[in-house]
N, CA and C atoms as a LAMMPS dump frame, in Angstrom:
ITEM: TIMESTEP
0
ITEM: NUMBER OF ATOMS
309
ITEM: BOX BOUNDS ff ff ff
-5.0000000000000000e+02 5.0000000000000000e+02
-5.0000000000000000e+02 5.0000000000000000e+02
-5.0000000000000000e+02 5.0000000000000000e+02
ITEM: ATOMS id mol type element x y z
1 1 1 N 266.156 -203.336 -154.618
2 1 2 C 267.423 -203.061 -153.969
3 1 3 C 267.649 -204.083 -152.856
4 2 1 N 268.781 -204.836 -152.943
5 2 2 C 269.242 -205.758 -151.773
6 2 3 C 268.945 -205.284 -150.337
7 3 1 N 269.472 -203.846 -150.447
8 3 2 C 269.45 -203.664 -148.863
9 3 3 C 268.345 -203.587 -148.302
10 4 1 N 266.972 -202.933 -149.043
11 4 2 C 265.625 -202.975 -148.839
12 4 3 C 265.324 -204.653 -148.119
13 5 1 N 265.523 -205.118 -149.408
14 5 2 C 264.903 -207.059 -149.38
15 5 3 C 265.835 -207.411 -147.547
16 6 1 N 266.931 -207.128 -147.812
17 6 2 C 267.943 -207.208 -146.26
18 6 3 C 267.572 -206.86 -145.042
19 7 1 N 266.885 -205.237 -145.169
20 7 2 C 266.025 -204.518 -143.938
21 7 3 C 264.936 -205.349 -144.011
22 8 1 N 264.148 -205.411 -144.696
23 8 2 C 262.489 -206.288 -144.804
24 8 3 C 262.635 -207.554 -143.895
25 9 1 N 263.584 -208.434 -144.793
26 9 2 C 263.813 -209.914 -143.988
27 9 3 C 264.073 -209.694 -142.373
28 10 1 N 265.281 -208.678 -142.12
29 10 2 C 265.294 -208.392 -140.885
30 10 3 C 264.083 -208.092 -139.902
31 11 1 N 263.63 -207.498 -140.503
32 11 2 C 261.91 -206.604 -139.35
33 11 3 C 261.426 -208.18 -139.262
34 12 1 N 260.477 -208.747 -140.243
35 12 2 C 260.045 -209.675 -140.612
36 12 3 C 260.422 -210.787 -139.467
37 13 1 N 261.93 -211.482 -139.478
38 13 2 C 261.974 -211.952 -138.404
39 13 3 C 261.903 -211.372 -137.118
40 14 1 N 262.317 -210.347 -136.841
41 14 2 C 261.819 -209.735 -135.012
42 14 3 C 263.297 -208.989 -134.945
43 15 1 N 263.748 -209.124 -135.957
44 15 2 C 264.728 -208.371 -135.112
45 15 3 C 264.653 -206.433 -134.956
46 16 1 N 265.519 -205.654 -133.991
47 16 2 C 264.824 -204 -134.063
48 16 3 C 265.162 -203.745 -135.395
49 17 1 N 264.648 -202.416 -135.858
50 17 2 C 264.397 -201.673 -136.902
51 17 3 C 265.73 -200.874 -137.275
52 18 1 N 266.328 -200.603 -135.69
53 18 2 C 267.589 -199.86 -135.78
54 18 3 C 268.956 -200.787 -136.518
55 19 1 N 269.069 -201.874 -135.479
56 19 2 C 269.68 -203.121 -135.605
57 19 3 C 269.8 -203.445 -137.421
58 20 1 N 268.373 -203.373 -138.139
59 20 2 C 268.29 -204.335 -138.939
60 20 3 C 268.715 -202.93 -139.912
61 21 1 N 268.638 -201.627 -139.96
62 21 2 C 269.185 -200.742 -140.579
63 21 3 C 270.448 -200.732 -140.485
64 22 1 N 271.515 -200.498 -139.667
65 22 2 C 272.698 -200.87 -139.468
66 22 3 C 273.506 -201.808 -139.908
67 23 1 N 273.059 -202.86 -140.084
68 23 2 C 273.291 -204.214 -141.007
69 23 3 C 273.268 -204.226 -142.212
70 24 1 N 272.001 -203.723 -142.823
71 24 2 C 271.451 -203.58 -144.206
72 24 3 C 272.703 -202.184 -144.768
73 25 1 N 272.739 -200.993 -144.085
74 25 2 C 273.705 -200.64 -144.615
75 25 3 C 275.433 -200.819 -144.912
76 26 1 N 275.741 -201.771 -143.936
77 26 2 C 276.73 -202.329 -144.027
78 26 3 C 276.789 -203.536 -145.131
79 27 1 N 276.254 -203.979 -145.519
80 27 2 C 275.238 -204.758 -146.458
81 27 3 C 275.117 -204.59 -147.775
82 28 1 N 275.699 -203.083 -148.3
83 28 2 C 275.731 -202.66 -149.389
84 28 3 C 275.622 -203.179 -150.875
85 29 1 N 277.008 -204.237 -150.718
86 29 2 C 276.954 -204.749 -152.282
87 29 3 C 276.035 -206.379 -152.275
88 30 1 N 275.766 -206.423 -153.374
89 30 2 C 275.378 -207.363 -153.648
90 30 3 C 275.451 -208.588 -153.505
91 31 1 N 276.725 -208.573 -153.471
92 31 2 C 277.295 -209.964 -152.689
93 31 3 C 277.66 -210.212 -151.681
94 32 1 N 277.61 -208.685 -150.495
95 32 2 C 277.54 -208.985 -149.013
96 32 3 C 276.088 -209.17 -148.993
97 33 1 N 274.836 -208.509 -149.261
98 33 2 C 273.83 -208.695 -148.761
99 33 3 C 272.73 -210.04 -149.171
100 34 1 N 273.438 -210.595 -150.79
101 34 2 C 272.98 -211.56 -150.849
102 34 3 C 273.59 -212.747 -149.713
103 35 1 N 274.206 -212.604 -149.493
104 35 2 C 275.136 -213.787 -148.333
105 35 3 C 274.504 -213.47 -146.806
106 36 1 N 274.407 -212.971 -146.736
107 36 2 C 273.644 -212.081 -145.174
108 36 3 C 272.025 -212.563 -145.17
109 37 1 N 271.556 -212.1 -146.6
110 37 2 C 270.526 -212.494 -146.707
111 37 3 C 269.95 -214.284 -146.64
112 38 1 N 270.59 -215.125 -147.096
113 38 2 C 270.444 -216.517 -147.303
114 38 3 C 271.168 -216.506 -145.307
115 39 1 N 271.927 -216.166 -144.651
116 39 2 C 272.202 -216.299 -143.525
117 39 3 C 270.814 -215.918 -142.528
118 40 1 N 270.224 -215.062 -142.913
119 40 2 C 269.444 -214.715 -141.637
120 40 3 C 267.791 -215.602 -142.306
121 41 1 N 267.796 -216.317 -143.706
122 41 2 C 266.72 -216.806 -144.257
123 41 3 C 266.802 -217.991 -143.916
124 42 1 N 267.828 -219.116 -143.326
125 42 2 C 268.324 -220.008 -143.107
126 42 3 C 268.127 -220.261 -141.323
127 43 1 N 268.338 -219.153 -140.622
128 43 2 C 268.22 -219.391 -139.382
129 43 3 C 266.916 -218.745 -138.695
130 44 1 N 266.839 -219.064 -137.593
131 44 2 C 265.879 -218.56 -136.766
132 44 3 C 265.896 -217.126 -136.399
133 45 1 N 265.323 -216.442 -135.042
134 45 2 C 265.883 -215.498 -135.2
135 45 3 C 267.122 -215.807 -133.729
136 46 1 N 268.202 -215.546 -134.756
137 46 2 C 269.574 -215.676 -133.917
138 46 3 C 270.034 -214.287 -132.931
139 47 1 N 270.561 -214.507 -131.78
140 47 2 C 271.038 -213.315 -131.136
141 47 3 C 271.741 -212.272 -132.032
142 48 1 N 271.803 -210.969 -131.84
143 48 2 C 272.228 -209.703 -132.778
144 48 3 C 273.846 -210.125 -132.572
145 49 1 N 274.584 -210.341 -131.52
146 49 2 C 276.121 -210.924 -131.948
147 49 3 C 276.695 -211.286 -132.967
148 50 1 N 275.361 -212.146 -132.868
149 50 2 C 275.857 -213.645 -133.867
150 50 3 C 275.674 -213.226 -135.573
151 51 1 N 274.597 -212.446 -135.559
152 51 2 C 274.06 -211.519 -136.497
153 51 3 C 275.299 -210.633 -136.969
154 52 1 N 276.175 -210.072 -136.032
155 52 2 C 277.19 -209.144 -136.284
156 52 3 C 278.444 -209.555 -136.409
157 53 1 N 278.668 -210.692 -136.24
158 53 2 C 279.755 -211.852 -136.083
159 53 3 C 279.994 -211.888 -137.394
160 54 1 N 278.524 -212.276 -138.237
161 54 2 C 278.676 -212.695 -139.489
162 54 3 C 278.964 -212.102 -140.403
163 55 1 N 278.163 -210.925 -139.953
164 55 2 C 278.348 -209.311 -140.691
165 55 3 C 279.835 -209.208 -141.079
166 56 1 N 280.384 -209.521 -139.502
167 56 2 C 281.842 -208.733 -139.966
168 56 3 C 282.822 -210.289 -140.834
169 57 1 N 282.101 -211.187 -140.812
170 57 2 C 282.949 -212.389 -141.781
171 57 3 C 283.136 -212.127 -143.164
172 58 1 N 281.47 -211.505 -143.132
173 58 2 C 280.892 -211.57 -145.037
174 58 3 C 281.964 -210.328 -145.069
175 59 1 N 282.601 -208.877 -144.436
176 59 2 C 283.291 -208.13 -144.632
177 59 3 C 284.188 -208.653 -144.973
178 60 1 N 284.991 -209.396 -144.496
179 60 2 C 286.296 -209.424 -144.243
180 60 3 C 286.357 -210.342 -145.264
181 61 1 N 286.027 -211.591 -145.897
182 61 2 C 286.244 -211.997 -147.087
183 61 3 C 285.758 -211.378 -147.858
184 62 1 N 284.767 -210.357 -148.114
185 62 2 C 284.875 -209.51 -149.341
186 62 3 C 286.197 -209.175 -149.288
187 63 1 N 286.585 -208.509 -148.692
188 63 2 C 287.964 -207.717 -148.427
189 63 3 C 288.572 -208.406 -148.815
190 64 1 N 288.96 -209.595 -148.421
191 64 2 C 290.498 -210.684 -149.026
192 64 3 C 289.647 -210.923 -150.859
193 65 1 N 288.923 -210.85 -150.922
194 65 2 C 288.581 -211.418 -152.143
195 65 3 C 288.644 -209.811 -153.037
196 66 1 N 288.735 -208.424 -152.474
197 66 2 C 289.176 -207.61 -153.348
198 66 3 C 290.575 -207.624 -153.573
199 67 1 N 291.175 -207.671 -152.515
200 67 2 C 292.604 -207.777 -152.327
201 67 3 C 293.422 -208.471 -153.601
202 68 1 N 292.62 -209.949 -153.315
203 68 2 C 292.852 -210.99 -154.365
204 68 3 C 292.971 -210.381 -155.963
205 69 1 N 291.974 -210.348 -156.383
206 69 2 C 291.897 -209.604 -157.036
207 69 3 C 292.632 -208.668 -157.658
208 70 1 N 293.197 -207.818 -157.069
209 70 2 C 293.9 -206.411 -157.147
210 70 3 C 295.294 -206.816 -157.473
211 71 1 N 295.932 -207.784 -156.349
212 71 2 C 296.901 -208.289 -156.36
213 71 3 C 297.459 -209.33 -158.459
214 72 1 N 295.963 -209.692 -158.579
215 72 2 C 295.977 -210.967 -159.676
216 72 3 C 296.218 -209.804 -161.119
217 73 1 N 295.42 -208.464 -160.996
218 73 2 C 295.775 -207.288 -162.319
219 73 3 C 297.411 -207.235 -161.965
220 74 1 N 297.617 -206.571 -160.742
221 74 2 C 299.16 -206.214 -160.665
222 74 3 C 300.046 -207.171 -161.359
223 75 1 N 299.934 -208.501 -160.819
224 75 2 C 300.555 -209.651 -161.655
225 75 3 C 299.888 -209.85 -162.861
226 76 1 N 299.287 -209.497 -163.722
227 76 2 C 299.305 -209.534 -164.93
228 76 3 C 299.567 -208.846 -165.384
229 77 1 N 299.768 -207.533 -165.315
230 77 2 C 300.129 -206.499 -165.806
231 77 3 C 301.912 -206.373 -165.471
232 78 1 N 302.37 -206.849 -164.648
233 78 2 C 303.907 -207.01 -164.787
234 78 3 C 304.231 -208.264 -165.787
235 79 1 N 303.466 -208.827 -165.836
236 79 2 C 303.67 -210.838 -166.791
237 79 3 C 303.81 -209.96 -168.559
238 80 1 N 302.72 -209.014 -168.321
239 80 2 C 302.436 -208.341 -169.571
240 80 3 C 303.946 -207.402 -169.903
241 81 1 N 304.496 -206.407 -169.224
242 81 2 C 305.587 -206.062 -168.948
243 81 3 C 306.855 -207.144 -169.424
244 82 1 N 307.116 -208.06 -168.446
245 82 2 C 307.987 -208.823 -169.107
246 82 3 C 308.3 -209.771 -170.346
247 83 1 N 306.898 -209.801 -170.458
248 83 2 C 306.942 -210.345 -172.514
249 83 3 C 306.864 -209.562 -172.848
250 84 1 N 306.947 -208.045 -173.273
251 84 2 C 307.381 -207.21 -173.847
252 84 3 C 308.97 -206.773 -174.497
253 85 1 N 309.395 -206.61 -175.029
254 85 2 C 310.03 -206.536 -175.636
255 85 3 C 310.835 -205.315 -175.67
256 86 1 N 312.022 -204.52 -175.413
257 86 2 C 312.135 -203.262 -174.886
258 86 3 C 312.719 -202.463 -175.962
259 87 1 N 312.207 -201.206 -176.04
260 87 2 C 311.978 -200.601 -177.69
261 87 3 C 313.183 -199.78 -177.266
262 88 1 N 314.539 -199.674 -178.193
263 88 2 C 315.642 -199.216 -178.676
264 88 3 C 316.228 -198.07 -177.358
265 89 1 N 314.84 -196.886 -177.622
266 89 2 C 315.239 -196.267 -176.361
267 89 3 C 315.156 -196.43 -174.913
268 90 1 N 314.092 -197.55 -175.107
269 90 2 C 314.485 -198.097 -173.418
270 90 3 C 315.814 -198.73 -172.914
271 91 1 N 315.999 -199.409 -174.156
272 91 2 C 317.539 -200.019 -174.106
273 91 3 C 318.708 -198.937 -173.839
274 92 1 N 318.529 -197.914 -174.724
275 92 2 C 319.407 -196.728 -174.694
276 92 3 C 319.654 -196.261 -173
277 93 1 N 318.435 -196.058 -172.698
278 93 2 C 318.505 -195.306 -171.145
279 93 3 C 318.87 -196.031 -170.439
280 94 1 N 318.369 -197.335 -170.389
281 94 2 C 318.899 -198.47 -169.551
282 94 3 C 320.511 -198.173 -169.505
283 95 1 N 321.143 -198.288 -170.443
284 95 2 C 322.939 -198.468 -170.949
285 95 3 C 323.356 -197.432 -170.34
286 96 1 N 322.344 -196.192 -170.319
287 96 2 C 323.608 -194.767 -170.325
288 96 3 C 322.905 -194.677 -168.161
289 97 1 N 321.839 -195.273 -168.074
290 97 2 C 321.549 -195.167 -166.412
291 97 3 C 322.949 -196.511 -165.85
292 98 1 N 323.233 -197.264 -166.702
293 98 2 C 323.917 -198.11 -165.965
294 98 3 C 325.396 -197.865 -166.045
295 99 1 N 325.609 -197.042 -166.652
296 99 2 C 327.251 -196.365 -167.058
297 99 3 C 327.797 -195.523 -166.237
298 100 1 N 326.054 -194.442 -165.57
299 100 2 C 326.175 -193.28 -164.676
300 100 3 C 326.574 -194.067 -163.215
301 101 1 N 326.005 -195.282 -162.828
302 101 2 C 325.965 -195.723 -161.71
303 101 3 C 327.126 -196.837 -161.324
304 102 1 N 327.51 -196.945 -162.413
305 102 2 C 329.133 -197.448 -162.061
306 102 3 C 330.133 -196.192 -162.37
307 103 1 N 330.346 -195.048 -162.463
308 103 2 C 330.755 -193.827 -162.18
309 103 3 C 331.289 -193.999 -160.45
């Protein structure tokens, strides 16, 4: 489990036990804690700030990179929508919603 290997590396360099739990659970997926992990394997042991600085970076581009994501289905799934082709009764409702609203 990442977060284990995440807490371990943490103790390991010096940092507290509390500290390095707090992190590690924030740390969750795989691709925050592998990134966290190569960060704190790369440096010395850095002040807990700086430690939490990063924490909240690796968050926050996860975040834009779910976003991304989410945003890229929505637009395909409307792209998918508009090459579609609109079946008789959609046409129908369309005609008789647009007849009611010029009323």
């Amino acid at each position: 489990m990442q977060g284990n290997e995440l807490y371990d590396l943490m103790l390991s360099k010096g940092y507290p036990a509390e500290f390095a739990s707090v992190i590690a659970e924030q740390m969750h997926t795989e691709y925050t804690s592998e990134r966290m992990i190569r960060y704190i394997s790369r440096s010395g042991l850095l002040p807990p700030e700086e430690v939490a600085d990063e924490m909240i970076s690796i968050l926050a581009e996860r975040d834009r990179l779910v976003q991304k994501h989410i945003a890229e289905h929505a637009q395909r799934k409307i792209n998918e929508l508009y090459r579609q082709p609109l079946s008789e009764d959609d046409q129908t409702q369309i005609t008789s919603e647009e007849s009611e609203c010029s009323r």
